[in-house]
DRENPA-3360 file (N, C-alpha, C; in nm, 2 decimals, always signed):
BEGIN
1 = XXXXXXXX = -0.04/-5.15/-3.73/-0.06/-5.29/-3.76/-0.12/-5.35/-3.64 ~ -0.22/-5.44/-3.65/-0.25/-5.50/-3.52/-0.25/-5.67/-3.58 ~ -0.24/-5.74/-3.44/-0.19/-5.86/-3.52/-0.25/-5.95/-3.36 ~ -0.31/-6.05/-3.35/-0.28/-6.20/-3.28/-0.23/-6.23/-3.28 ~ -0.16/-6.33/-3.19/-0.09/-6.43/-3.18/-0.17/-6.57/-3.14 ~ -0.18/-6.63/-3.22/-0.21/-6.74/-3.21/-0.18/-6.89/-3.17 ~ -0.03/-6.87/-3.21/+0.06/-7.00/-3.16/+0.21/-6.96/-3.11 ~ +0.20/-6.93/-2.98/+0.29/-6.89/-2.88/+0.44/-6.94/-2.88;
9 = XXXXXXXX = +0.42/-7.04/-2.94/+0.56/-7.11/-2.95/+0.63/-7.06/-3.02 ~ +0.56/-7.03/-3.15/+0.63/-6.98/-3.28/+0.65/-6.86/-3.29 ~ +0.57/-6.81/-3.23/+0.57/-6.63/-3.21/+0.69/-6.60/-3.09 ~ +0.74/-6.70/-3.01/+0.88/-6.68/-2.90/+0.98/-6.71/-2.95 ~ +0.99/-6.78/-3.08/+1.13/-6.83/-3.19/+1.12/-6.66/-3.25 ~ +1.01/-6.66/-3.30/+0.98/-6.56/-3.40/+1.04/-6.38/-3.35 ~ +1.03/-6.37/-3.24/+1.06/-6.24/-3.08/+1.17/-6.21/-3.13 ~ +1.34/-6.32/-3.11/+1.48/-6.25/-3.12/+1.46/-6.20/-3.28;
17 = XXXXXXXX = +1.42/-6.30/-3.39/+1.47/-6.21/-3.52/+1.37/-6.12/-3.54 ~ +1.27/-6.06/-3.48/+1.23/-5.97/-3.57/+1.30/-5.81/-3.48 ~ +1.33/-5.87/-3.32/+1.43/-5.76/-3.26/+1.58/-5.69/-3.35 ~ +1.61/-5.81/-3.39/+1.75/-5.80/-3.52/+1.70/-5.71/-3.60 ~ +1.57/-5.76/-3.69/+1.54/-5.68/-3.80/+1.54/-5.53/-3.77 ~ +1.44/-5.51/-3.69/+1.46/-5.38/-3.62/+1.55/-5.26/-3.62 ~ +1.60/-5.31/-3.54/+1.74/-5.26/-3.48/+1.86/-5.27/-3.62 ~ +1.82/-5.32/-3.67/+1.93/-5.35/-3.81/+1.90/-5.26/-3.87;
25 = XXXXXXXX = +1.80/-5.21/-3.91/+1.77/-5.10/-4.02/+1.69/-4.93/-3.96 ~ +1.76/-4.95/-3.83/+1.74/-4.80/-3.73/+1.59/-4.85/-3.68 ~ +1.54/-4.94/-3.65/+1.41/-4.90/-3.55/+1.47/-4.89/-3.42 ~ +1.36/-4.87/-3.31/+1.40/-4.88/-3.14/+1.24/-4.90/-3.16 ~ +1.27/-4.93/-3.01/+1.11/-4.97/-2.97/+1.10/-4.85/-2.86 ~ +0.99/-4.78/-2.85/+0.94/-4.72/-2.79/+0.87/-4.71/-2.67 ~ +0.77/-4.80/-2.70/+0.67/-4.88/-2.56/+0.69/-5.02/-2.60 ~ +0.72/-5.08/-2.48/+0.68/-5.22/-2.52/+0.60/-5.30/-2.38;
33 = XXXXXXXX = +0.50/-5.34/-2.41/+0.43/-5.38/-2.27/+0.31/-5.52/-2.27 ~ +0.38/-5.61/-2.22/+0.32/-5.73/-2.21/+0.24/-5.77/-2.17 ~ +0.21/-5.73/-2.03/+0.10/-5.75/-1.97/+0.01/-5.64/-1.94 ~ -0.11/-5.63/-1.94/-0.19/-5.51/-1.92/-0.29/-5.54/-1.83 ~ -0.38/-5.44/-1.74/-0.48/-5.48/-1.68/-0.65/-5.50/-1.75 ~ -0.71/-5.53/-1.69/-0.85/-5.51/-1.80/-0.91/-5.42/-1.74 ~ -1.00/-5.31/-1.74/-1.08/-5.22/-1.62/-1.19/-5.21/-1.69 ~ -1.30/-5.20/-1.65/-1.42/-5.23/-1.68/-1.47/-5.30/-1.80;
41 = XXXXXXXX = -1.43/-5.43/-1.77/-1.44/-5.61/-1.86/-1.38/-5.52/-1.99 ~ -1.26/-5.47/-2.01/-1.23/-5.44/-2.17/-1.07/-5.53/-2.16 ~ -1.08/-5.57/-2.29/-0.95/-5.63/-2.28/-0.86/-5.53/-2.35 ~ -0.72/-5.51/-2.35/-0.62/-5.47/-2.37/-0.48/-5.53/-2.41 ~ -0.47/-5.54/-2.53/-0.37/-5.69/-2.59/-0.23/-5.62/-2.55 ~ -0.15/-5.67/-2.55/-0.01/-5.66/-2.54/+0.01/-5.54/-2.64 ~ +0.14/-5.43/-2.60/+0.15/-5.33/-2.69/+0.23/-5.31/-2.70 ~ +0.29/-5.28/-2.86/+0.43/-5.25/-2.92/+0.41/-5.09/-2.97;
49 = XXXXXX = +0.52/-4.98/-3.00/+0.55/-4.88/-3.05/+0.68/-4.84/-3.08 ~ +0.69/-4.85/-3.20/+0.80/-4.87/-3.30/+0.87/-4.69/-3.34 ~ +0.97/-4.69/-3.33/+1.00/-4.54/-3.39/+1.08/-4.63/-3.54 ~ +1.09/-4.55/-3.63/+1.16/-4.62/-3.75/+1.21/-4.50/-3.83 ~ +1.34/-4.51/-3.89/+1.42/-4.42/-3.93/+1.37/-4.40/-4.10 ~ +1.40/-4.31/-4.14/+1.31/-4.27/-4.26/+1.40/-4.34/-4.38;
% end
């Protein structure tokens, strides 16, 4: 899934419950990494990797 974020505010309320959701129904997070560098002008958005229980 790839997604924007568009309005920061709502997406920082939005951060603790979808950690709950998660974790409630067996996910972990795998990678999680917020800031990234750019190397040759590419951009690189923030990255999530989810493990999730079957």
């Amino acid at each position: 899934m790839n997604a924007n974020v568009t309005g920061p505010e709502k997406f920082a309320a939005y951060q603790p419950l979808s950690m709950q959701a998660i974790e409630a129904y067996g996910g972990k997070f795998l990678v999680r990494r917020a800031q990234s560098e750019a190397l040759e002008e590419s951009m690189c958005p923030p990255s999530v990797v989810l493990e999730c229980a079957d």
